[in-house]
VMD Tcl script that draws the C-alpha trace (Angstrom):
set ca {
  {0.00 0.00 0.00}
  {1.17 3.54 -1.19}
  {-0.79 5.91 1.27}
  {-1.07 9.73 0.37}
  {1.59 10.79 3.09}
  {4.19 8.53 1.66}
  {6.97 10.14 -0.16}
  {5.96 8.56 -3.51}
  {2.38 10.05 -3.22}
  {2.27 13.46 -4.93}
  {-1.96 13.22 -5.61}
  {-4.83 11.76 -4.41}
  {-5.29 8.28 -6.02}
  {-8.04 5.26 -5.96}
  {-6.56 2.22 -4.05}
  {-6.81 -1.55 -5.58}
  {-9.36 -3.54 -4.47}
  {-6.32 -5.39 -2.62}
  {-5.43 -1.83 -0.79}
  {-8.91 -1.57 0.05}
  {-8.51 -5.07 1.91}
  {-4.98 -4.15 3.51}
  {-7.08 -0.74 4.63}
  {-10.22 -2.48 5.89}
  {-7.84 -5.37 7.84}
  {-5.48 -2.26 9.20}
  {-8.78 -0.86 10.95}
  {-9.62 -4.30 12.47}
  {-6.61 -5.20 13.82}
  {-5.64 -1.55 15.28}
  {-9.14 -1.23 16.10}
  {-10.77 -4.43 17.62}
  {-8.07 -7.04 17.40}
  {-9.73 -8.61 14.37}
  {-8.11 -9.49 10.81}
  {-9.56 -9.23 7.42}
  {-8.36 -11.66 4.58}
  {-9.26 -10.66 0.84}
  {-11.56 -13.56 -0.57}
  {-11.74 -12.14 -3.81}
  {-14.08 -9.56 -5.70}
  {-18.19 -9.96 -5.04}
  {-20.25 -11.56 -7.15}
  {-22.78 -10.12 -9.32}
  {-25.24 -7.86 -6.95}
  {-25.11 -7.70 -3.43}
  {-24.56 -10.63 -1.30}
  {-27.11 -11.57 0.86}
  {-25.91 -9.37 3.91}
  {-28.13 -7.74 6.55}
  {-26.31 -4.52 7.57}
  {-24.87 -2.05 4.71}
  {-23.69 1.53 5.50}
  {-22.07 4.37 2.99}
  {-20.08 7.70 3.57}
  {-20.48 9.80 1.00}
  {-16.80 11.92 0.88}
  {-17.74 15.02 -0.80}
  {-14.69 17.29 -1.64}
  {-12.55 18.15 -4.32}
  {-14.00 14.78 -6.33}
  {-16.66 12.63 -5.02}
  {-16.58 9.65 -3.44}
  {-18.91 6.92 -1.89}
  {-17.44 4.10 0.77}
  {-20.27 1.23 1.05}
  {-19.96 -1.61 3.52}
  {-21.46 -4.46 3.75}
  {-22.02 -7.15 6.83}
  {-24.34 -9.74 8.61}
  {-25.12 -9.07 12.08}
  {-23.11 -12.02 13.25}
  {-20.04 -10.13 12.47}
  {-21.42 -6.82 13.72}
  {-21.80 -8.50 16.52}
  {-18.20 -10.44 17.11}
  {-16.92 -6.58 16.21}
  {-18.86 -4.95 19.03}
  {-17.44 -7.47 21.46}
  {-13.95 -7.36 20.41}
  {-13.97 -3.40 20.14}
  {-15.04 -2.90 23.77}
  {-13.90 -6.64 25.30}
  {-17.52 -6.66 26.82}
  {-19.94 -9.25 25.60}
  {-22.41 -7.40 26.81}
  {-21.89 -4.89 23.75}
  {-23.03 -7.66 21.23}
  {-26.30 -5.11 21.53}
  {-24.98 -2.78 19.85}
  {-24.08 -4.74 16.87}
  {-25.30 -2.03 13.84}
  {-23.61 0.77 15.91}
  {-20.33 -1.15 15.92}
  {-20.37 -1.62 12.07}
  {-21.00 1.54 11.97}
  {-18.36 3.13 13.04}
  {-16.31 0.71 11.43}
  {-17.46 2.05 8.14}
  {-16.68 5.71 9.73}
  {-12.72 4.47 10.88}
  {-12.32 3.15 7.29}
  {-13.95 6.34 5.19}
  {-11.12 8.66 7.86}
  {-8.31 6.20 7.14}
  {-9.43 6.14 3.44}
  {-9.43 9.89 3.13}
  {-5.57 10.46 5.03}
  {-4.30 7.82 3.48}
  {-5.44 7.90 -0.62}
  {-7.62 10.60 -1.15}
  {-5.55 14.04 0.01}
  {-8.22 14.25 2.83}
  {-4.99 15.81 5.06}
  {-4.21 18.27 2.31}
  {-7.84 18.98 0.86}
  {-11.19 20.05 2.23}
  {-13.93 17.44 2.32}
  {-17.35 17.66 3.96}
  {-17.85 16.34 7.36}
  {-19.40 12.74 6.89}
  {-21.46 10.44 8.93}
  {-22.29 6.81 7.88}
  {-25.59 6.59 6.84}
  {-27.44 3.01 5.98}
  {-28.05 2.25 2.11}
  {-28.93 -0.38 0.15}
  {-27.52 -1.38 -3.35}
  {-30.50 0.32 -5.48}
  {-28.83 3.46 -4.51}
  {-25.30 2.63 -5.23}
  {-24.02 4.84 -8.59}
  {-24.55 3.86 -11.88}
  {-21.10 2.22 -12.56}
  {-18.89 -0.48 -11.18}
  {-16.94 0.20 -8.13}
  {-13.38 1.95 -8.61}
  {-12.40 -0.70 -5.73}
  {-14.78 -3.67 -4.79}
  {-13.24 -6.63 -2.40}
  {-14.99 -9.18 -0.44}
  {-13.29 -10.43 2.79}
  {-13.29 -12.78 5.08}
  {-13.10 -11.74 8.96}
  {-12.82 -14.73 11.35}
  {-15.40 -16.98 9.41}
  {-17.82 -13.91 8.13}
  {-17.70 -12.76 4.97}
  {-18.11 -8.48 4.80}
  {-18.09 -6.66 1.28}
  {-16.54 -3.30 0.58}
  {-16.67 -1.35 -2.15}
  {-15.49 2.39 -3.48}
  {-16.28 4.65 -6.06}
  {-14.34 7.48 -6.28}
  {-14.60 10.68 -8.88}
  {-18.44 10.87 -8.89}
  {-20.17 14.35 -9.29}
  {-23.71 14.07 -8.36}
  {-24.23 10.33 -8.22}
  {-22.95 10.63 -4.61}
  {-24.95 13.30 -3.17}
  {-28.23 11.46 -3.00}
  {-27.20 8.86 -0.28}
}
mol new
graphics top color blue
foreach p $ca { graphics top sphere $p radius 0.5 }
foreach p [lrange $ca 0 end-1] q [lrange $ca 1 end] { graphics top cylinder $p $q radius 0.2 }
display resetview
């Protein structure tokens, strides 16, 4: 991975869908002790997974973050984020702000979001009928423990990102 404040960035750029795995798995493991393993790219349409949340990154270009989960994993991630299993609860809020960690991390580390101004953000649920018009920039499906979460980025959009 080639993030933005290493001396061979000079511009914003669009990660791989393998630097979109290394990102996501960075997160976990600084985050809640968990590790993400690329399985590959999705296949066709949406997986059948219960929680999905975007960030839309609205700057200089466009951007939309959408992640993907089942509320098994939400769940494992609220427990190993706090070490209470008690917080299993607050399963969607966990994923949440896992989607929020990887949009910040995202921005500082590809997009110039150190260097450029972007719009506040906040992680807002979505389903696929509202993702944009055109395949994902980045797209990866990984494996954390034993459940499979999706991620996917499109980066450059004008207007396509404003409605979610």
């Amino acid at each position: 991975m080639t993030p933005l404040s290493s001396p061979q960035a000079s511009q914003p750029r669009i990660p791989s869908s393998f630097e979109l795995a290394e990102l996501v798995d960075k997160v976990l493991s600084d985050w809640a002790f968990l590790s993400a393993v690329p399985a590959g790219k999705p296949a066709e349409g949406p997986a059948d997974l219960e929680l999905e949340f975007s960030v839309s990154l609205i700057g200089p270009f466009d951007s939309l973050l959408v992640l993907r989960g089942g509320h098994a994993f939400a769940a494992d991630l609220a427990q190993a984020s706090t070490g209470d299993p008690g917080a299993r609860a607050d399963a969607p809020d966990a994923f949440k702000e896992l989607c929020n960690l990887v949009a910040s991390h995202l921005l500082t580390a590809f997009l110039g979001g150190g260097e450029l101004d972007f719009q506040s953000f906040v992680p807002q649920p979505s389903q696929a009928s509202q993702w944009p018009g055109r395949p994902a920039d980045a797209e990866i499906v990984m494996l954390v423990d034993r459940h499979p979460m999706e991620a996917r980025l499109w980066v450059g959009l004008h207007t396509e990102a404003r409605h979610v």
